[in-house]
C-alpha positions as a Markdown table, in Angstrom:
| # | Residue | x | y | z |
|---|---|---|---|---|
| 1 | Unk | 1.6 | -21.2 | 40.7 |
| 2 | Unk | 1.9 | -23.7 | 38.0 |
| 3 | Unk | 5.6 | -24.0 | 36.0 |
| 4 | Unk | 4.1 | -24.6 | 32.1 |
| 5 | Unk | 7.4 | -26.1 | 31.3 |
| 6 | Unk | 7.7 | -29.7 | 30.8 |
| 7 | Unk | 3.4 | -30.2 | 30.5 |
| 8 | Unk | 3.0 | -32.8 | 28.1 |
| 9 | Unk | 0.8 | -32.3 | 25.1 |
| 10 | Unk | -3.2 | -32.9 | 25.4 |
| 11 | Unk | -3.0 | -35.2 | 22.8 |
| 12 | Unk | -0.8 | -37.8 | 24.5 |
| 13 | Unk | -3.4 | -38.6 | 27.3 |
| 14 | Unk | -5.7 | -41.5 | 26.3 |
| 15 | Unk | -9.5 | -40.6 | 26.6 |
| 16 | Unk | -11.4 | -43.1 | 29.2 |
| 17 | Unk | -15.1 | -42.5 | 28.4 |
| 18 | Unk | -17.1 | -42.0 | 31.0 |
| 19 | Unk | -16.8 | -42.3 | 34.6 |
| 20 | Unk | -16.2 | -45.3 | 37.0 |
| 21 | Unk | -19.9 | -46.8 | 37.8 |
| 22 | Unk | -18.7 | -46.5 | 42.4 |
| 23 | Unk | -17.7 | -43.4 | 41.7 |
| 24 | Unk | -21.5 | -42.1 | 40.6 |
| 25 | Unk | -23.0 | -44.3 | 42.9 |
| 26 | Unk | -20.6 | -42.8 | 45.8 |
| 27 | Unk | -21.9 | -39.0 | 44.5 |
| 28 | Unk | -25.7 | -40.5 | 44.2 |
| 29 | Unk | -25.6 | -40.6 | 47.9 |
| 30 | Unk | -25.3 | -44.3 | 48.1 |
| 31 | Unk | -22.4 | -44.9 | 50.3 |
| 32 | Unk | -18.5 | -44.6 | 50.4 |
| 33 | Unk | -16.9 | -46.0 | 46.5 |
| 34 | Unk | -15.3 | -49.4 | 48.6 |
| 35 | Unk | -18.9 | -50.4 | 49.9 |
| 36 | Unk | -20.9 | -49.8 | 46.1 |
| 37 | Unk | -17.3 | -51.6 | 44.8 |
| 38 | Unk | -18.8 | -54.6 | 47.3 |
| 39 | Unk | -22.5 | -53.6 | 46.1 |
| 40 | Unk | -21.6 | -53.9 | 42.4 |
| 41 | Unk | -20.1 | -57.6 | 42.9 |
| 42 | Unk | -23.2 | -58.9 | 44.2 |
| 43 | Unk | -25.1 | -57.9 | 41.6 |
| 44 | Unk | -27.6 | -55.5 | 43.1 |
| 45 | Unk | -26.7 | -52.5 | 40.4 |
| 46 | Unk | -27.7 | -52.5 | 36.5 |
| 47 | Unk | -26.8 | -50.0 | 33.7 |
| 48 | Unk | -29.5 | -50.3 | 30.8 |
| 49 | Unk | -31.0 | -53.2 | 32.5 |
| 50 | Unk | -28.3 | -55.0 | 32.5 |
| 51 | Unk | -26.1 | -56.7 | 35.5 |
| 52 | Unk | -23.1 | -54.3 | 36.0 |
| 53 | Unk | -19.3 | -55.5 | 36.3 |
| 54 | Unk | -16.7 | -54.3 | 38.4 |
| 55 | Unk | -14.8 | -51.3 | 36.2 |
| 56 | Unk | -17.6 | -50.6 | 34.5 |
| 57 | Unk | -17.9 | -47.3 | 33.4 |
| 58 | Unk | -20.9 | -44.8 | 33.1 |
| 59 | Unk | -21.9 | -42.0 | 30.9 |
| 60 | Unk | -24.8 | -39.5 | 31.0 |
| 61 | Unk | -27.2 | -41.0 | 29.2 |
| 62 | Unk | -27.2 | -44.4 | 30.7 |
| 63 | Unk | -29.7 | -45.5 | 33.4 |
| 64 | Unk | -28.3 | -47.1 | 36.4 |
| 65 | Unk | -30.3 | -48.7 | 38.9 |
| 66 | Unk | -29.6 | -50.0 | 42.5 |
| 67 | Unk | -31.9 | -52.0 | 43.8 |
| 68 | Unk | -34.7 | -51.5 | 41.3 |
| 69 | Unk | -34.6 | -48.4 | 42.0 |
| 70 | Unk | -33.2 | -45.7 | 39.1 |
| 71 | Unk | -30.4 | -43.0 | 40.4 |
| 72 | Unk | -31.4 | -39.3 | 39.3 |
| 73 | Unk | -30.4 | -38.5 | 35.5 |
| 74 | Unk | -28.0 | -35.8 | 37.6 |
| 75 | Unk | -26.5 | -38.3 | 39.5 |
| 76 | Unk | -24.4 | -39.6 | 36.6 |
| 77 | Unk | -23.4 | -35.9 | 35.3 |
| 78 | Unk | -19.7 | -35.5 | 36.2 |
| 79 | Unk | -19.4 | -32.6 | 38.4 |
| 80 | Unk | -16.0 | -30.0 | 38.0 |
| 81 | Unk | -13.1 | -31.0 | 39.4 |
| 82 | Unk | -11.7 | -28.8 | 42.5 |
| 83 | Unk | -8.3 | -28.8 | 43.5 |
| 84 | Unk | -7.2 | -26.8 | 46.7 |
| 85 | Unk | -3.4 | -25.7 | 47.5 |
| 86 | Unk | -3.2 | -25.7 | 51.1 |
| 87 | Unk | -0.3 | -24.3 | 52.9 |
| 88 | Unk | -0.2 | -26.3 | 56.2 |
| 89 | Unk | 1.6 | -25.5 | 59.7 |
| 90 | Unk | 2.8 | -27.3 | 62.3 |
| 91 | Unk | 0.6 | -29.3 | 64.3 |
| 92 | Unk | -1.9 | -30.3 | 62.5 |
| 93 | Unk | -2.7 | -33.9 | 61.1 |
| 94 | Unk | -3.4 | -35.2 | 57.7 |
| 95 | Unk | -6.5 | -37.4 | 58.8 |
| 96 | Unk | -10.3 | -36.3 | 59.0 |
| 97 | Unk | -10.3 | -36.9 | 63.0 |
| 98 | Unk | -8.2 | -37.7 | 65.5 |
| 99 | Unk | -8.5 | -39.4 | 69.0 |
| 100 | Unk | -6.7 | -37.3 | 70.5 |
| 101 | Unk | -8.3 | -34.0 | 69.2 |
| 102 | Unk | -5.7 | -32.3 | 67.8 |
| 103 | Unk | -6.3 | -30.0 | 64.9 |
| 104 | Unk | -6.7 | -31.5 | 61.1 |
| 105 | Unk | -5.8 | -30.2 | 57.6 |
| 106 | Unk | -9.2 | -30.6 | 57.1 |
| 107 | Unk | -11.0 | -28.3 | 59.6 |
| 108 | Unk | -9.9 | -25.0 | 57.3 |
| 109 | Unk | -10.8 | -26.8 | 54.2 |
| 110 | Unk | -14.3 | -25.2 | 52.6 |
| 111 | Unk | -17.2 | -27.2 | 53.2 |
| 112 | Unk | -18.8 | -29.9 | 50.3 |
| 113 | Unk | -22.0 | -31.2 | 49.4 |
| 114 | Unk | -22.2 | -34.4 | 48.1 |
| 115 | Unk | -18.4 | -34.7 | 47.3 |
| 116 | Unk | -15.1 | -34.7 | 50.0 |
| 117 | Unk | -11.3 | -33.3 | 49.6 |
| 118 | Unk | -9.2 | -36.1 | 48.8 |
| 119 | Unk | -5.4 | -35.3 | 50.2 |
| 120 | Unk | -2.5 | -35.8 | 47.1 |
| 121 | Unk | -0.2 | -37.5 | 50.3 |
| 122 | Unk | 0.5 | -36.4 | 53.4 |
| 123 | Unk | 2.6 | -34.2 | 55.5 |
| 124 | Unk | 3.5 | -35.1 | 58.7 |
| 125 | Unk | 2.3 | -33.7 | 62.3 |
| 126 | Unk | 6.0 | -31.4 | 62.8 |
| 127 | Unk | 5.8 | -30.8 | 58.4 |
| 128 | Unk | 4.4 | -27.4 | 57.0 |
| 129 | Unk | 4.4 | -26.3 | 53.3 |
| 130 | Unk | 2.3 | -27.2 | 50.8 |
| 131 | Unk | -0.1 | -30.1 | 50.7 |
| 132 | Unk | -3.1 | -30.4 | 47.9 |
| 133 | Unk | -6.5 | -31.2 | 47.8 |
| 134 | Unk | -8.9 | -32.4 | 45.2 |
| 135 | Unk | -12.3 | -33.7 | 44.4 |
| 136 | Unk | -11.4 | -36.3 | 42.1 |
| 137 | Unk | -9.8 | -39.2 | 43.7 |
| 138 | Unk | -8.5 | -40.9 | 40.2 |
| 139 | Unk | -6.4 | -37.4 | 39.8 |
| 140 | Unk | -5.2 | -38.2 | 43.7 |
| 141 | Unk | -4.4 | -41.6 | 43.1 |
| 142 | Unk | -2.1 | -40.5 | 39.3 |
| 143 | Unk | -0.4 | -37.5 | 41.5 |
| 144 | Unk | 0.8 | -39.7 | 44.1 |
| 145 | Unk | 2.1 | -43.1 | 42.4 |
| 146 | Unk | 5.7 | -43.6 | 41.9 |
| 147 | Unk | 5.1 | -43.8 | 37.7 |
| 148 | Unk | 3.8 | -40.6 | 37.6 |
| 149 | Unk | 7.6 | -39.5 | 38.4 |
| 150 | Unk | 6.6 | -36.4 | 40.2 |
| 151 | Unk | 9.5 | -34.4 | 42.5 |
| 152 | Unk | 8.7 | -33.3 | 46.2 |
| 153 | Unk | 11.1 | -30.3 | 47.0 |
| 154 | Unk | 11.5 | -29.5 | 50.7 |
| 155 | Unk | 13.5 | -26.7 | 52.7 |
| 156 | Unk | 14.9 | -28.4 | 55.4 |
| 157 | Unk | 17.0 | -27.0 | 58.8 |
| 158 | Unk | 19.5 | -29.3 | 59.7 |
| 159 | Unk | 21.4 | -29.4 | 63.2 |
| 160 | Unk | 24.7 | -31.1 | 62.8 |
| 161 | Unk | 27.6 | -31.1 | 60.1 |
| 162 | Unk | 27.0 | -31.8 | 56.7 |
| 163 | Unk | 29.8 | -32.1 | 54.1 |
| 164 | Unk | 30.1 | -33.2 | 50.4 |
| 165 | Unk | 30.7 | -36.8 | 51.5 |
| 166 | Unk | 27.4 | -36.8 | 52.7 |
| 167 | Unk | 25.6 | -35.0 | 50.4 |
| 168 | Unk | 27.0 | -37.6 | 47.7 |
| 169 | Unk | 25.8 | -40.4 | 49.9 |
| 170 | Unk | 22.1 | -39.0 | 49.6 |
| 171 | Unk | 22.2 | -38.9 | 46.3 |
| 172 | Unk | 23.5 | -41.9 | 45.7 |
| 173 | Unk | 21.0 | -44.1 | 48.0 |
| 174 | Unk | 20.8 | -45.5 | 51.6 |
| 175 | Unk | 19.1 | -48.4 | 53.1 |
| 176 | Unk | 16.2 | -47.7 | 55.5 |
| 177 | Unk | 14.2 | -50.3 | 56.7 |
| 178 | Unk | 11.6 | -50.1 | 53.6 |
| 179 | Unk | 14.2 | -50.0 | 50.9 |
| 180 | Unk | 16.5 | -47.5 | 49.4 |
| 181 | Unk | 15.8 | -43.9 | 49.2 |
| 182 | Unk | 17.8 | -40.7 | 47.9 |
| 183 | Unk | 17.4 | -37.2 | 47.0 |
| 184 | Unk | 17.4 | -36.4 | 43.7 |
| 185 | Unk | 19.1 | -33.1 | 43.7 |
| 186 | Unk | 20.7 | -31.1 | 47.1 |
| 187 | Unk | 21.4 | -27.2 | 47.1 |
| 188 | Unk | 22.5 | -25.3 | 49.9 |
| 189 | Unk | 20.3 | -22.7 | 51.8 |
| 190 | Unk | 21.1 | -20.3 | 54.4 |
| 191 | Unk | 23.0 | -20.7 | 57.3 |
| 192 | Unk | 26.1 | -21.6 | 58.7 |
| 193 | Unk | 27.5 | -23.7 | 61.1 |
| 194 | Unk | 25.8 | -26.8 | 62.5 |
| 195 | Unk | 22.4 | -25.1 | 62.1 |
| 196 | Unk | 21.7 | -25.0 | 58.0 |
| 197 | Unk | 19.1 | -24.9 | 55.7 |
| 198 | Unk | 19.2 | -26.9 | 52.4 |
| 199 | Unk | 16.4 | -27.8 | 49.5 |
| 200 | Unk | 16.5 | -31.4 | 48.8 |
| 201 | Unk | 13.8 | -33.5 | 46.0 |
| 202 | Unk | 12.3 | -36.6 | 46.4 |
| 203 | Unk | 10.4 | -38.7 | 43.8 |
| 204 | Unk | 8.4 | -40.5 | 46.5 |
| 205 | Unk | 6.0 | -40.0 | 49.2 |
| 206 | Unk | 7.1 | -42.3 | 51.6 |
| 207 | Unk | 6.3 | -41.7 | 55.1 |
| 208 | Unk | 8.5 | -39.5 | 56.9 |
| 209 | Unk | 11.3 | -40.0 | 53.8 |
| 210 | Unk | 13.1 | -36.5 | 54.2 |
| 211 | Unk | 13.5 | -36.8 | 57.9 |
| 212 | Unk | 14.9 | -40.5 | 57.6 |
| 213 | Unk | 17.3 | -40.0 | 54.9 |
| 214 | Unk | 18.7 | -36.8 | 57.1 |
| 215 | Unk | 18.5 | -39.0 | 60.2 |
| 216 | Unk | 20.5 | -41.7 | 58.6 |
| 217 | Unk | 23.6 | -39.6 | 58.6 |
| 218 | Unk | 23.3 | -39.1 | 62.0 |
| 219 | Unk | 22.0 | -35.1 | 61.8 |
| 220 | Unk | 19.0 | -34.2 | 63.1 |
| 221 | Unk | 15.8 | -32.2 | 61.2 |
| 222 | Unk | 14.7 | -29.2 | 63.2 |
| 223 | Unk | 12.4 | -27.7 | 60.4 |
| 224 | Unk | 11.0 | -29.1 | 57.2 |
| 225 | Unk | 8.7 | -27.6 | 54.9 |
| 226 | Unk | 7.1 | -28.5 | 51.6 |
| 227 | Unk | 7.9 | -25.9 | 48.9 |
| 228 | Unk | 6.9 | -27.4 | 44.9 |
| 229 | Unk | 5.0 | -30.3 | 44.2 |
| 230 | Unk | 5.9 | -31.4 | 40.8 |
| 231 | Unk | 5.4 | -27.7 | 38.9 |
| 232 | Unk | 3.2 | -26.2 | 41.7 |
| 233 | Unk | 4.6 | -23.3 | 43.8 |
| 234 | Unk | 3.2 | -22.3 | 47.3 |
| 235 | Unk | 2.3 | -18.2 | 45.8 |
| 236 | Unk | 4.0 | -15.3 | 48.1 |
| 237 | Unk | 0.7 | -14.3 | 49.4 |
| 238 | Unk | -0.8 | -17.5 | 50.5 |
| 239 | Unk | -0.1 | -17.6 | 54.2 |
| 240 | Unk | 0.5 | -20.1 | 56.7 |
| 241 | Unk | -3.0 | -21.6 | 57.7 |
| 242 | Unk | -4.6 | -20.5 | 54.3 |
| 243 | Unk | -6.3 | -22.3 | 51.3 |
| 244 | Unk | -6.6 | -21.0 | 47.3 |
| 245 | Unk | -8.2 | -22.5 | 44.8 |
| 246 | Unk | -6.7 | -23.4 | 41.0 |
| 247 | Unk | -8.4 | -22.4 | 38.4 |
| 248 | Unk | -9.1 | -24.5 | 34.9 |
| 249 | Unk | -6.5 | -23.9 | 33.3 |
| 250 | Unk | -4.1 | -24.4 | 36.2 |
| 251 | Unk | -6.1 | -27.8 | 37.0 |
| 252 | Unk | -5.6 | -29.0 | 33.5 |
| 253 | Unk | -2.0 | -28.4 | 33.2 |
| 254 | Unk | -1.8 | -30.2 | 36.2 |
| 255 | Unk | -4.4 | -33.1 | 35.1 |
| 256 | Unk | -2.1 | -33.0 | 31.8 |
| 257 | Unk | 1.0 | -34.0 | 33.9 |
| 258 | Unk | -0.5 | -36.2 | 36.1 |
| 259 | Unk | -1.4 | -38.1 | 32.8 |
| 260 | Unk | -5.4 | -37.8 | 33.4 |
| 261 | Unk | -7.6 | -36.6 | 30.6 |
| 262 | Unk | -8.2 | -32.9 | 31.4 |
| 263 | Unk | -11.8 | -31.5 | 32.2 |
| 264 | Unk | -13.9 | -29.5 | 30.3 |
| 265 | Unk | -14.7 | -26.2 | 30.9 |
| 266 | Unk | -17.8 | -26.1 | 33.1 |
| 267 | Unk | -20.5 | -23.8 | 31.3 |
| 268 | Unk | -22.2 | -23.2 | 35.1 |
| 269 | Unk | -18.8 | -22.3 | 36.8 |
| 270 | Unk | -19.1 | -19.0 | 36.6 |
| 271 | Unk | -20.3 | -17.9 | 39.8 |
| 272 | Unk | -18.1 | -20.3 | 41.6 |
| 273 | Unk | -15.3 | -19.0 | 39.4 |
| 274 | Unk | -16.7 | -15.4 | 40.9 |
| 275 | Unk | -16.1 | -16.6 | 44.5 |
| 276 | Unk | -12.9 | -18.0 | 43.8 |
| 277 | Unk | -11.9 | -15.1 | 42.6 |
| 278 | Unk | -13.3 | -12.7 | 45.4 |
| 279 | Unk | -11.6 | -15.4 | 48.0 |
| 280 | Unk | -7.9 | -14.9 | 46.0 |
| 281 | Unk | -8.3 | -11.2 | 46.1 |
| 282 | Unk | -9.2 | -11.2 | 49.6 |
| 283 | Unk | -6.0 | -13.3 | 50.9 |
| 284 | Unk | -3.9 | -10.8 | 48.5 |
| 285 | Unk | -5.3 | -7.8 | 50.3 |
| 286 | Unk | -4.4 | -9.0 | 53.2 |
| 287 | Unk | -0.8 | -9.9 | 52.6 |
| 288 | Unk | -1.1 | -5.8 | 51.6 |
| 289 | Unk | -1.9 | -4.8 | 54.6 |
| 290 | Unk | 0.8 | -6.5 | 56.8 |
| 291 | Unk | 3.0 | -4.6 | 59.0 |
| 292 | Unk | 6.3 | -4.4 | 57.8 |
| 293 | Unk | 5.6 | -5.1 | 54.1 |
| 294 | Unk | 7.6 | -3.2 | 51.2 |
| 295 | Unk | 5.3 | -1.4 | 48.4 |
């Protein structure tokens, strides 16, 4: 699932002690990270008795108060970090409700306490492919900026001609209306004809990019799908519709080229390592058991 190429070392990550004082509070029970970054400022937290500052951070050990009142020892314990590779159909919508009712990434997701799936981007309504989740919205935030320098690859049906000219064009840059954009790198598929398939890389997440850059060479984009995120693959037996879980050592590969400090091992994991496995197993059995399937 994870490409171990090209991971830079451990040692070339800084170490941030402890964790950002919101980000307890948020896990504590005390409200979303924005509102206890607005609680902080007014000075109604302290850390050792002390007034707390904006970007403070936290460590076990340290008693934090809101209020007067002191947050569990617990509370400041960092808890694992999850990370979920979803592989998303059609139809649904990256956002945790809609108004008009249609379907969400998030309904399949498993259920949290105390913690929520943060998204690494977005995929659009008509998009499929792979789209992941985490626990630990710092590790969002590093995936997703530009200096991160992570590639998007997408397969991608075209209607319409494409040539070299236009290919070269891509590559090179064209102006939409929020700047220029390109693929990095354009290979042909299947197909013939005015109905084709190609893989094309991005290094952004900007909305709707892949269709746009098509769009601006007057083609059209009748299928796109997500296939690699940076080093991560979608794996042959996860099926449309359906969730796995990474494991620690492919969450700290991927923590390692995000450029965030990877996670210890958890010394409690090891029945939710138990269950991961047992859920992994159980989406392999049934890729098995299709109709049609070579052994």
């Amino acid at each position: 699932m994870v490409d171990e190429h090209n991971i830079p070392d451990e040692s070339e990550i800084p170490e941030v002690k402890g964790e950002k004082l919101q980000k307890v509070l948020a896990r504590a029970g005390a409200g979303s990270r924005r509102e206890m970054e607005k609680v902080i400022a007014s000075g109604r937290v302290t850390v050792n008795g002390k007034p707390a500052q904006l970007g403070d951070r936290v460590q076990a050990g340290d008693t934090i108060a809101l209020d007067g009142k002191r947050l569990k020892p617990g509370s400041v314990e960092a808890k694992p970090i999850r990370v979920l590779l979803y592989n998303k159909p059609e139809g649904e919508i990256c956002s945790r409700s809609d108004p008009e009712g249609r379907p969400t990434v998030y309904d399949r997701l498993p259920k949290l306490q105390g913690e929520r799936w943060v998204s690494v981007g977005r995929l659009d309504f008509n998009t499929s492919g792979l789209l992941l989740f985490t626990t630990d919205g710092e590790l969002a935030n590093k995936l997703m900026h530009p200096s991160s320098n992570i590639d998007r690859e997408y397969l991608v049906r075209i209607q319409g001609d494409v040539d070299d000219d236009m290919k070269d064009r891509l590559r090179k840059g064209v102006l939409l209306e929020d700047g220029e954009a390109r693929f990095t790198d354009i290979v042909d598929g299947q197909g013939e004809g005015r109905n084709r398939w190609f893989y094309c890389v991005v290094m952004e997440g900007r909305n709707r990019e892949v269709r746009r850059l098509w769009e601006s060479q007057g083609v059209k984009v009748s299928r796109l799908k997500r296939v690699r995120y940076g080093s991560i693959f979608i794996p042959s037996h996860v099926r449309v519709g359906q969730w796995i879980e990474m494991n620690h050592k492919e969450i700290t590969d991927l923590c390692l080229t995000a450029g965030v400090k990877p996670p210890k091992p958890a010394p409690t994991s090891r029945k939710h390592e138990e269950k991961r496995e047992r859920h992994q197993k159980k989406l392999r059995a049934g890729k098995a058991k299709r109709p049609g399937r070579k052994r």
